[in-house]
N, C-alpha and C positions, 0 to 999 in steps of 0.2 A: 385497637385490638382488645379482645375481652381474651386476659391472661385468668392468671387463678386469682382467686381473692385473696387478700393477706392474711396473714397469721395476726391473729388478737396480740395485743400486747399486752406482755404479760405485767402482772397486777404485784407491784411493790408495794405497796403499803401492807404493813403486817396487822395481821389478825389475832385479837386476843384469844385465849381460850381460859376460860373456868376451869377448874378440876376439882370436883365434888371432893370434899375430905376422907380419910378413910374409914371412920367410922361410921358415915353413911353409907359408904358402901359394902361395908360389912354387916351392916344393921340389913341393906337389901339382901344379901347372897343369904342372911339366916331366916330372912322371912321366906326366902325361896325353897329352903333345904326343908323349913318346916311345912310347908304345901306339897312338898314331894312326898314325906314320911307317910301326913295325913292320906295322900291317895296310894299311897303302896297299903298301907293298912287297908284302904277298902280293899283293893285290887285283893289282899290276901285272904281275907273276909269273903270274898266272893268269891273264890277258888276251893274253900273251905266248904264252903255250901256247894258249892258242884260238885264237889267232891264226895260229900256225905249225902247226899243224895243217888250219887251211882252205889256207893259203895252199899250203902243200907239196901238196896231192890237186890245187890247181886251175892249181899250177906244172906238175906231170906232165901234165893233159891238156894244157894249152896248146902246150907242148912236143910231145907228139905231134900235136896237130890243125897245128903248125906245121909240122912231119917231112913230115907227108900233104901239105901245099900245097906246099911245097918240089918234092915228090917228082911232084905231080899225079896222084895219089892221089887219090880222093874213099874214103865211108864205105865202099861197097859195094865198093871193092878190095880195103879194110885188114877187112873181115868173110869176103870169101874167101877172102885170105890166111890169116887166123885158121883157118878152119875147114880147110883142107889143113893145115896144122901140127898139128893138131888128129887130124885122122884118119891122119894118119904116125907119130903117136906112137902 
């Protein structure tokens, strides 16, 4: 009769294991902390610039939509304005 097959036997002879020192391993976890910093700094560099980039187009209009109220101006002054500038040139 085809039963189960056996169970492996199990492996007595002991196995060595190394264990790196600690100061190598602490020399790795600080090269690692320092490869994080460096990419958070781009990361933040580049948030920076997305940032200043919306901010400065919607610093411009504000400024002008502010100029117009100031001035009492509405859109359809500051469009006919434009368009005789426009046609003088």
């Amino acid at each position: 009769m085809a039963g189960r097959p056996k169970k492996p036997e199990p492996i007595k002879e002991k196995i060595s294991r190394t264990f790196r020192p600690l100061s190598d391993r602490v020399a790795d976890v600080e090269k690692k902390i320092v490869f994080h910093q460096e990419a958070v700094k781009r990361f933040e560099e580049k948030k920076i610039r997305m940032l200043a980039n919306k901010t400065s187009e919607k610093a411009k209009v504000n400024t002008l939509l502010e100029t117009l109220k100031e001035k009492g101006m509405t859109m359809d002054d500051l469009l006919n304005s434009l368009k005789t500038k426009a046609e003088a040139e």
